[in-house]
PASEBA-1860 file (N, C-alpha, C; in nm, 3 decimals):
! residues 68
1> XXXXXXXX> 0.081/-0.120/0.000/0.000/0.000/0.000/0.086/0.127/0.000 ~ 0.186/0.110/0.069/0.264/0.218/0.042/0.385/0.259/-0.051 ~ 0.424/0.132/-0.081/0.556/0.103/-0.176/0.677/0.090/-0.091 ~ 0.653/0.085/0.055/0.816/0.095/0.105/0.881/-0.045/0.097 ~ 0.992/-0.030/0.068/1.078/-0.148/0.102/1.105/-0.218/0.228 ~ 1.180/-0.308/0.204/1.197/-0.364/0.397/1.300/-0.251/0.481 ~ 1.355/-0.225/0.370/1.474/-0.138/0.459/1.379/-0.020/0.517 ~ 1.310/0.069/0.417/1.237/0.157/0.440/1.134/0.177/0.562
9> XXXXXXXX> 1.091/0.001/0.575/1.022/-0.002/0.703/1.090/-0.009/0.845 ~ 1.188/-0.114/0.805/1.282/-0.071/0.887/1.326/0.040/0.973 ~ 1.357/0.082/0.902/1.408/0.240/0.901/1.333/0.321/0.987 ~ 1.156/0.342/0.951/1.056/0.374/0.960/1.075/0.368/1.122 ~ 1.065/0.211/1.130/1.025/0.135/1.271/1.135/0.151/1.365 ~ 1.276/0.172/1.352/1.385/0.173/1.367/1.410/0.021/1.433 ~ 1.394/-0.094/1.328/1.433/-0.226/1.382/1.548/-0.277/1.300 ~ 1.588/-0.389/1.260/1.663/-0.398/1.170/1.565/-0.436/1.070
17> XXXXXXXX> 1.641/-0.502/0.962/1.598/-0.535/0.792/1.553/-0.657/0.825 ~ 1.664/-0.732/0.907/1.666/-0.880/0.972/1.508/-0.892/0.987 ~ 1.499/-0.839/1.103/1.367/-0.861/1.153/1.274/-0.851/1.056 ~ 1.253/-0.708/0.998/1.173/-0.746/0.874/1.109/-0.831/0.842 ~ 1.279/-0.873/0.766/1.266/-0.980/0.624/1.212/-1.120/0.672 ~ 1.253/-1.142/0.790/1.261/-1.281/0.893/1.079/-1.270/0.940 ~ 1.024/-1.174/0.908/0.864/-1.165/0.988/0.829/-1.219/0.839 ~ 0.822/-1.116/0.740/0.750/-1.139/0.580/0.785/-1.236/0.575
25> XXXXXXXX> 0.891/-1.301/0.568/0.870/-1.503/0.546/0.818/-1.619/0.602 ~ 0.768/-1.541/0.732/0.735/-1.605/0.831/0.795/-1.690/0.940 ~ 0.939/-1.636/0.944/1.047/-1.717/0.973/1.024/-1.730/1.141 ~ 1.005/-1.618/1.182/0.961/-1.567/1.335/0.884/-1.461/1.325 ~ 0.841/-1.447/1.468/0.760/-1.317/1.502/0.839/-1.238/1.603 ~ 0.853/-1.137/1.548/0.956/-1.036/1.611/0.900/-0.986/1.777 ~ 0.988/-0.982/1.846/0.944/-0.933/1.987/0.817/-0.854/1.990 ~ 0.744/-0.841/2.052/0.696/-0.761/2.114/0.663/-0.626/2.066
33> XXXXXXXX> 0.759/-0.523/2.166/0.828/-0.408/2.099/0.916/-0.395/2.000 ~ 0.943/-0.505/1.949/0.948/-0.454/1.726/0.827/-0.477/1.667 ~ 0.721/-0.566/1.727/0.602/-0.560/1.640/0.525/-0.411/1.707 ~ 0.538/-0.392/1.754/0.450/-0.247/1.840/0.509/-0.113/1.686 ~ 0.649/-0.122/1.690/0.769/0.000/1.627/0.677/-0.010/1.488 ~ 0.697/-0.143/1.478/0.637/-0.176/1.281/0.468/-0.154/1.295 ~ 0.431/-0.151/1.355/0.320/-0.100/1.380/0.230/0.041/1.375 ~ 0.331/0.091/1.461/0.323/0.247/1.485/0.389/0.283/1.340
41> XXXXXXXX> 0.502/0.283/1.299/0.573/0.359/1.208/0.451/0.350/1.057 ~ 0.406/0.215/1.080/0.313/0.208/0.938/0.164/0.288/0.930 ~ 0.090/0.260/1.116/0.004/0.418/1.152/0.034/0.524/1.123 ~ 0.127/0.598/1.118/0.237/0.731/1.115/0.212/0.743/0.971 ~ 0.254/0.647/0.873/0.269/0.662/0.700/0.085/0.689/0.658 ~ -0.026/0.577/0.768/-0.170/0.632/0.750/-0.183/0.487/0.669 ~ -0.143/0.402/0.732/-0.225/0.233/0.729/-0.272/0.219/0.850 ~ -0.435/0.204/0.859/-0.532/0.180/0.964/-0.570/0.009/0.969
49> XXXXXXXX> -0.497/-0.049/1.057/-0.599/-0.157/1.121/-0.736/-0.176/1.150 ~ -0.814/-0.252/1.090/-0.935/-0.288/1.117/-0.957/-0.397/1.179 ~ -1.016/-0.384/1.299/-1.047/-0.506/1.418/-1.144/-0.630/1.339 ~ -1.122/-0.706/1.378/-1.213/-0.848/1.327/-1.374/-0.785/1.373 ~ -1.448/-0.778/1.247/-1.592/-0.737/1.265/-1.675/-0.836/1.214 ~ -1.679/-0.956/1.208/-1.775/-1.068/1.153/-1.700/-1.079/1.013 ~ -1.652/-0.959/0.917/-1.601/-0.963/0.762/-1.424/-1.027/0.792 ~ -1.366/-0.989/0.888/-1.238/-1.093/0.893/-1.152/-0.929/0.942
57> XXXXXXXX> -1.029/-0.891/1.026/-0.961/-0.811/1.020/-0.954/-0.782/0.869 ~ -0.822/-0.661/0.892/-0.766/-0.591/0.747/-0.717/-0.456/0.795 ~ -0.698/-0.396/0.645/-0.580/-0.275/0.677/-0.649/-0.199/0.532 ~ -0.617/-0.085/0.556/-0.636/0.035/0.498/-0.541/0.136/0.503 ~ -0.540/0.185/0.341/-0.464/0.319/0.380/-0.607/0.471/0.397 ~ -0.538/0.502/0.524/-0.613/0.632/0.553/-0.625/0.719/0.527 ~ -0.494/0.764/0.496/-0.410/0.880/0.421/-0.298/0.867/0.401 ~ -0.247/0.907/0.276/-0.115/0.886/0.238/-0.023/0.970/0.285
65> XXXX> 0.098/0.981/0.365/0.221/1.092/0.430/0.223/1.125/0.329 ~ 0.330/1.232/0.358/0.385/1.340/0.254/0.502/1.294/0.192 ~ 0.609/1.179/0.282/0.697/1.110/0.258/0.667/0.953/0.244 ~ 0.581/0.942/0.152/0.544/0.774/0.141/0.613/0.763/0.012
END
């Protein structure tokens, strides 16, 4: 939704790439507070979480940053 790269999210989140790349493959699930960072940093860019409502979770962009 936004076009960033892993680094970019990274970056974003201030975690490493590692972590990242190692979540998108499903390799592990990153602590805690790196899933909170990747979380927040992707709120911040204006991707909204949608709670499980009978239709299944999901994500939205809300608004696009100025730096997306």
């Amino acid at each position: 939704m936004l076009g960033w790269s892993q680094g970019k999210l990274a970056e974003a989140a201030a975690v490493s790439r590692t972590t990242v790349v190692d979540f998108e493959r499903g390799i592990r699930i990153p602590h805690r507070n790196n899933l909170s960072a990747i979380r927040r940093a992707l709120e911040a860019a204006g991707i909204e979480f949608i709670p499980e409502n009978g239709g299944g979770a999901g994500v939205r962009l809300f608004r696009r940053s100025s730096d997306a």
